[in-house]
N, C-alpha and C positions, 0 to 999 in steps of 0.2 A: 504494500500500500504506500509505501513511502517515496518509492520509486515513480509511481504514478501520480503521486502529490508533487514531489523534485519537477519530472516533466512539465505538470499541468503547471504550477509555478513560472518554469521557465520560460515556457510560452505564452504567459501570459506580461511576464514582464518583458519578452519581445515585441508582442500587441505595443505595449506601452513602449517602446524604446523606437519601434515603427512612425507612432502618434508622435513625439515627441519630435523624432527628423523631417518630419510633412511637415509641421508645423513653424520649422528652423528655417526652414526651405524656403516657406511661404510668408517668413518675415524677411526676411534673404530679398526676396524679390520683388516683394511688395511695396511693403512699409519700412525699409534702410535706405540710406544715402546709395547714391549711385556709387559702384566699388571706382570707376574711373573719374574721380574728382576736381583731377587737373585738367582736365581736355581743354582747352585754349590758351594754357599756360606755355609760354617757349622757355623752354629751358636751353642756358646755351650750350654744350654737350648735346649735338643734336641725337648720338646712341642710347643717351640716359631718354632723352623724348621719344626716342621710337618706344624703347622699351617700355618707359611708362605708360605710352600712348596708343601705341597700336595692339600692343601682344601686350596686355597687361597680368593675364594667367594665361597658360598656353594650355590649360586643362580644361576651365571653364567657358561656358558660352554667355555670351553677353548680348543684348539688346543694342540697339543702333544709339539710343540714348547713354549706354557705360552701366545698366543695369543687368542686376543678377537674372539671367533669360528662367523662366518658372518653368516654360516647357521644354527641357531640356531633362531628359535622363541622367544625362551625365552630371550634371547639377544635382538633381534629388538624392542620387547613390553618391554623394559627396556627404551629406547630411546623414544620411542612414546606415552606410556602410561602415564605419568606425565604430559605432558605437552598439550596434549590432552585433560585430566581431565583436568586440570586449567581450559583449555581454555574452555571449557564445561562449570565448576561451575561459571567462571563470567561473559558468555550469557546469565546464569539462574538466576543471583543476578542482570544485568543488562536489564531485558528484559523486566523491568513495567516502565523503561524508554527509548523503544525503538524509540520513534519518535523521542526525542534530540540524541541519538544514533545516528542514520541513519542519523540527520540532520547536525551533526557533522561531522559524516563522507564524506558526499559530498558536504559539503563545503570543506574538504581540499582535497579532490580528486578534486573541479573546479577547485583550485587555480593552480596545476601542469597538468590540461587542459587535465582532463578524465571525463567525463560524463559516468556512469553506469547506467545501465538498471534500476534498482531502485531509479536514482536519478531525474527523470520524473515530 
């Protein structure tokens, strides 16, 4: 049972670590300063201005305005893919001790008086 509590757990806090990067993504794009802020600024080092100016991330996609582009893939798995991985690598370095895991965790979820389906 604990095992399947571990599981439901961690995919549950992947749900939440998913919501959390859509949500990064779409303040990223939204509602932040443009990431290209100097654009009509001459800098005299004309290679410092290309760089700043034209290739500002050579991994992200940007908007014709210096905005963070929202439909872009490669943008959203910028947000969610780090933290996603974490969260992956330390269910998999915590997982030979998932009964204190689980037992941990639903003792502090009784204390604010939720009982989960794994904590039976």
């Amino acid at each position: 049972m604990a095992t399947a509590g571990y599981i439901f757990f961690w995919l549950t806090a992947h749900l939440l670590v998913i919501a959390v990067g859509t949500a990064s993504h779409y303040w990223h794009a939204f509602l932040a300063m443009p990431d290209k802020v100097i654009d009509g600024y001459r800098w005299r080092d004309q290679a410092l201005n290309k760089a700043l100016n034209e290739d500002y991330c050579w991994w992200a996609d940007y908007d014709e305005g210096g905005f963070w582009e929202f439909y872009s893939l490669k943008n959203y798995l910028f947000h969610v893919v780090p933290a996603s991985l974490l969260l992956f690598l330390l269910g998999l370095a915590y997982f030979p001790e998932r009964h204190g895991v689980v037992a941990e965790i639903c003792g502090f979820v009784g204390q604010i008086g939720l009982k989960p389906l794994f904590c039976s």
